[in-house]
N, C-alpha and C positions, 0 to 999 in steps of 0.2 A: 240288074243290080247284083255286086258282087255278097255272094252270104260271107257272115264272118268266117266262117272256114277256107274261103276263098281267098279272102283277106288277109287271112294267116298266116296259107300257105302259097300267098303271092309272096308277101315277106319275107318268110322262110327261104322261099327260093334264092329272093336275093341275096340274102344272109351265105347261103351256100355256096353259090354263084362269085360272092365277094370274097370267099376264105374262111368267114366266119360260120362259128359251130353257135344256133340258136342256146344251146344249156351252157355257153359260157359266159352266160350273164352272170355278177352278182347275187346278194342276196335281198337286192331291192330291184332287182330286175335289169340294173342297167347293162346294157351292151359292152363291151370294150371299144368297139368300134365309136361308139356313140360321139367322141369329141374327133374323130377325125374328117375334117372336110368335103374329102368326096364320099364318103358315107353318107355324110348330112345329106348330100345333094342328092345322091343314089335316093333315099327314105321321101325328103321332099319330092323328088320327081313322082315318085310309087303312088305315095298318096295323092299328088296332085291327078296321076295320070289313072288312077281306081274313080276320083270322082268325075273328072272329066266322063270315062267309060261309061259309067251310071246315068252321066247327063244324054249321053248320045251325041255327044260331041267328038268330033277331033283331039287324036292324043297331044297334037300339036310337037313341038322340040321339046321331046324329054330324051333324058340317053336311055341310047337304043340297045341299050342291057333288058332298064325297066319296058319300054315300048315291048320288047318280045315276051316278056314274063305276061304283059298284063293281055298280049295279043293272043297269047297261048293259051287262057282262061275265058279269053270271049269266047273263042275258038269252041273249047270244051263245052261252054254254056249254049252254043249255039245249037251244036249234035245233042245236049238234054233236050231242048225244048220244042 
């Protein structure tokens, strides 16, 4: 199971990854990114493809941005344990 720090800094990754700078959110936190569409799908995939990871499931067709972000963290978690 991913810890919140992981979770974080899966997003973060992507955030970076995508062009976007995490502290250029708002002051309620929102993203700028936030209403653009393959953004959406980029965060939907992320989070679809952290719980799948967690379940021990197949990441299944997510794009293979988020697939390598989240393969990179199993990866890590593997060499802790």
């Amino acid at each position: 199971m991913f810890s919140k720090d992981e979770v974080e800094a899966i997003l973060n990754e992507l955030r970076q990854q995508w062009g976007g700078d995490p502290g250029d959110s708002d002051p309620e936190g929102h993203h700028p990114m936030g209403n653009n569409p393959e953004w959406e799908k980029l965060l939907r995939d992320a989070y679809l493809g952290m719980a799948r990871a967690d379940a021990g499931v197949a990441l299944g067709e997510l794009d293979p941005r988020v697939t390598a972000i989240i393969q990179k963290y199993q990866q890590q978690a593997a060499h802790k344990a």
